[in-house]
C-alpha positions in Angstrom: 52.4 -78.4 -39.5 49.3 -78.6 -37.5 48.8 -78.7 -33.4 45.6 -80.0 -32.0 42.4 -78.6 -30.6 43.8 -79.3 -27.4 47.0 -77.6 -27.6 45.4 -74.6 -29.1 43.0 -74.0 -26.2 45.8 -74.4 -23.9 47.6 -72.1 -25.6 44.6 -69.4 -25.5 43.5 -70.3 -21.7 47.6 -69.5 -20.8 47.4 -66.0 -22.7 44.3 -64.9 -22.2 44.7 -65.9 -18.2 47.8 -64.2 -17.8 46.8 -61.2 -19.5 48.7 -61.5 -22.6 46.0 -61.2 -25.6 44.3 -63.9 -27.3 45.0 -66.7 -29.8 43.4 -64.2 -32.6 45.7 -60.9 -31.6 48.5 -63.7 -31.6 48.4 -64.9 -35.2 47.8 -61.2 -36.4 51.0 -60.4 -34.1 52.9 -63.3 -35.6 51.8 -63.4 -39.4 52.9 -59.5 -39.2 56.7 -60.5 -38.4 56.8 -63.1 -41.3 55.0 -60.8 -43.9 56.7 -57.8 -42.0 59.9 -56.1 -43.6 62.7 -56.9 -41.5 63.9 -60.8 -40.0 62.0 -60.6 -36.5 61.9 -64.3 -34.4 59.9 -65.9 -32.0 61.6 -64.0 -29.0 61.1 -60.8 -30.2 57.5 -61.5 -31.0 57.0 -63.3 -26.9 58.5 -59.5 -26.0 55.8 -58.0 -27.2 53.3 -59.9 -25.3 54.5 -58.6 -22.2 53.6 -55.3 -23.0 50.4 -53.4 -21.6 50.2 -55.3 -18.2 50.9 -59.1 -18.5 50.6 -61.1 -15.7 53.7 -63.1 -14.2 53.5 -66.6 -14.9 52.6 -69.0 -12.2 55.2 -70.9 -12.2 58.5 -72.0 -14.2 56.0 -74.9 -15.9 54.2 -73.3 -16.5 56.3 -70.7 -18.2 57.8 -73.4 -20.2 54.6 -74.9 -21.2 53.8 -71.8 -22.9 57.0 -71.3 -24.4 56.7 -74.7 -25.9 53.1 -73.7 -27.3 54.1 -70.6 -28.7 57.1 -71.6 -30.6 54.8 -74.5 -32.2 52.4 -72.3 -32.9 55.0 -69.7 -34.4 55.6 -72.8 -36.9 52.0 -73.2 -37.7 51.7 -69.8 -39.1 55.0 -69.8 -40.6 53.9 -72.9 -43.1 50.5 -71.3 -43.6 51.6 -67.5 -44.8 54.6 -69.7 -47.0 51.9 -71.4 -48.7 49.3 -70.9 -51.2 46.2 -69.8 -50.2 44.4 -71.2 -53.1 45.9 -74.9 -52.5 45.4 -74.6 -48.4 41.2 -73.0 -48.9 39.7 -72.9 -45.5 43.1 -73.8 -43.8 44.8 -70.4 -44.9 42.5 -68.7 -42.6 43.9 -66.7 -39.4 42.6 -68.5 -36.3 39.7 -65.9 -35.0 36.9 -66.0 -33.1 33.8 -66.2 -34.1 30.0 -65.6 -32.4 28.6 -68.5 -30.4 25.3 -68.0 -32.7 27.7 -70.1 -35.8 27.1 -73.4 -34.0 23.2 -72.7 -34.6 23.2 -72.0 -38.1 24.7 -73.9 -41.4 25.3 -71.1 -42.9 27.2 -68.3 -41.8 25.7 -65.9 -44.1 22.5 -65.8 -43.2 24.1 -64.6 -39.5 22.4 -61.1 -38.3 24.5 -60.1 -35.9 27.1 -57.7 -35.3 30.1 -59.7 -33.8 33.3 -58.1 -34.5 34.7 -60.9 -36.3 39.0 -60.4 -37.0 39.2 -57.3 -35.0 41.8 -58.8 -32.5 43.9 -60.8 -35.5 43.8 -56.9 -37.1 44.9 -55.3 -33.7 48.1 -58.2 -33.5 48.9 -57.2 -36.4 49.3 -53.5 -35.8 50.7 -54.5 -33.0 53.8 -55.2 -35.0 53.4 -52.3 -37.2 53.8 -49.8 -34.0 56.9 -52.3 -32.5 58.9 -52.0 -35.8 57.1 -49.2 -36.9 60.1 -47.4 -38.5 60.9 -50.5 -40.6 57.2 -50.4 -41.7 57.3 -47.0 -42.6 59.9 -47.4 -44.8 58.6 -50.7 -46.5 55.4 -48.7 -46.8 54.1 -48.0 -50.6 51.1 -47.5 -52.5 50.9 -51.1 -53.0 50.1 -51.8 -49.1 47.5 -49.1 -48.9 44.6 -51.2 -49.3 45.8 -53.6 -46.5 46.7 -50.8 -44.3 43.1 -50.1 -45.1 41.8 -53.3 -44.1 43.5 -53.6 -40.6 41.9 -49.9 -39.7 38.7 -50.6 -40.7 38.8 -54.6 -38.9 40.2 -53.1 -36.0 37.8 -49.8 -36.2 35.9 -51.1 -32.7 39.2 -50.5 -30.9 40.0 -47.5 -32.2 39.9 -44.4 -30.4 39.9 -41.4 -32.5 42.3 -38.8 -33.1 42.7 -35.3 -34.5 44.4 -36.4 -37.2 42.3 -39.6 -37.5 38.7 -39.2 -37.0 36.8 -42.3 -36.5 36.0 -44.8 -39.1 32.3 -46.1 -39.4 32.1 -49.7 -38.2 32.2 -52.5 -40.8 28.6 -54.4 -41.1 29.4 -58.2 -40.2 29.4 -59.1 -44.1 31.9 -56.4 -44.8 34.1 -58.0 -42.3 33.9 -61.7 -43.8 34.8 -60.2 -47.2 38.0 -58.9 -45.4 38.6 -61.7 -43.5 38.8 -64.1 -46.6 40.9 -61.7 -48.4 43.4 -62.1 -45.1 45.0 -64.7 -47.2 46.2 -63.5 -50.0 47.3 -60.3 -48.6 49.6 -62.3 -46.9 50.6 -64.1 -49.7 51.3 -61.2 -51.5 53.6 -59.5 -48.4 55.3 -63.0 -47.7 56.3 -63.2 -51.8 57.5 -59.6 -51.8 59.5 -60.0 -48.3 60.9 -63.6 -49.9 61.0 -62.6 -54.0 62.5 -66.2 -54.9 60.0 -67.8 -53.1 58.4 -70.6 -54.8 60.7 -70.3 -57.9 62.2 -72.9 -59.9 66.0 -72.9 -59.2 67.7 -73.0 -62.5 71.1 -75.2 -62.2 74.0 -73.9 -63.8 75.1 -76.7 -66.3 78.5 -76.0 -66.0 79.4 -77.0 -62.7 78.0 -79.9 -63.2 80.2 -83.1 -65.5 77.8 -84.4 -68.0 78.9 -87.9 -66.8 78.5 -86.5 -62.7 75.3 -88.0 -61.2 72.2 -85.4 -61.8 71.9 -83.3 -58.7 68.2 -83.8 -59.0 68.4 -87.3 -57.1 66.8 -89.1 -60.2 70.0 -91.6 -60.2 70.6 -91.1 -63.6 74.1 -89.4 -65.9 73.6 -85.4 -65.6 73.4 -86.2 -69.4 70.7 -88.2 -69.7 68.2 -86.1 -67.2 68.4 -82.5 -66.2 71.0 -81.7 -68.9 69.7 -83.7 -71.8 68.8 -80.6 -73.3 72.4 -78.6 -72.8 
């Protein structure tokens, strides 16, 4: 699923105008409760945008209106953190802002500058790590250390330091598009250990099936001349 330039800026001009984040810290917020632990929906996420001094909205339309664009774009990053990075390239990306410089130069890499690129998609996603932090926690192993690591050190601008967590030096812009383009497959990784049979072949038990039934694969043909030619 795919929504449109249009709808997209919409749906960043209602947040960002009421107060509640941007596009970025919304797909970090909403790829974090489909990676995340525990079954968290739509609702739950909007809840959270209404922390830390959102604005009402102006009226019931447009209330609805971004109701309407948030549960679409809830779907968007549903497909995308379901599917394979390595099929999807460029379109597995998180949606993320980027320095006005890029539309001067053909390549990005040659870009000097210091622009915080996927701070705010780290920041939605911690966002979700403090919300249903004690599910986290629990989920929490060695194996999500290094992503834990990447979200500190993307969100390390808007970081305040602590005693028990001084602060982290600040990513040079190449460092961050490494991270960035490993987003993907970090989230792979999470969605196939939150779903383990996703993207398995379903084996069909033979048995509850009459070699002279129709195969339940829809290929028109005996169960005993298709899928169970072989039993």
């Amino acid at each position: 699923m795919q929504m449109s330039e249009t709808k997209l800026g919409r749906l960043d001009d209602l947040l960002s105008s009421t107060n509640r984040y941007s596009l970025e810290t919304l797909d970090g917020l909403f790829s974090a409760a489909l990676v995340g632990p525990i079954e968290v929906d739509v609702d739950a996420c909007m809840a959270v945008l209404e922390l830390g001094g959102a604005t009402p909205w102006s009226s019931d339309a447009e209330r609805g209106e971004a109701d309407g664009l948030l549960r679409e774009f809830w779907q968007v990053i549903a497909d995308r953190v379901a599917a394979d990075p390595a099929v999807l390239g460029e379109e597995s990306l998180p949606f993320i802002d980027s320095p006005e410089e890029f539309d001067d130069i053909e390549d990005v890499s040659t870009y000097t500058g210091d622009f915080p690129i996927a701070s705010d998609w780290a920041v939605g996603f911690r966002f979700a790590l403090n919300e249903w932090g004690e599910e986290w926690s629990e989920w929490t192993d060695e194996s999500l250390y290094p992503f834990i690591g990447m979200l500190m050190t993307l969100s390390a601008d808007q970081t305040d330091p602590t005693p028990d967590m001084p602060a982290l030096p600040l990513p040079s812009f190449e460092e961050r598009m490494g991270l960035l383009n490993e987003i993907p497959f970090q989230l792979a990784a999470l969605y196939r250990r939150r779903h383990p049979q996703h993207g398995q072949t379903v084996r069909r038990d033979p048995s509850k099936v009459g070699r002279n039934d129709a195969c339940s694969c829809g290929s028109g043909k005996k169960f005993k001349k298709c899928c169970g030619s072989g039993v």
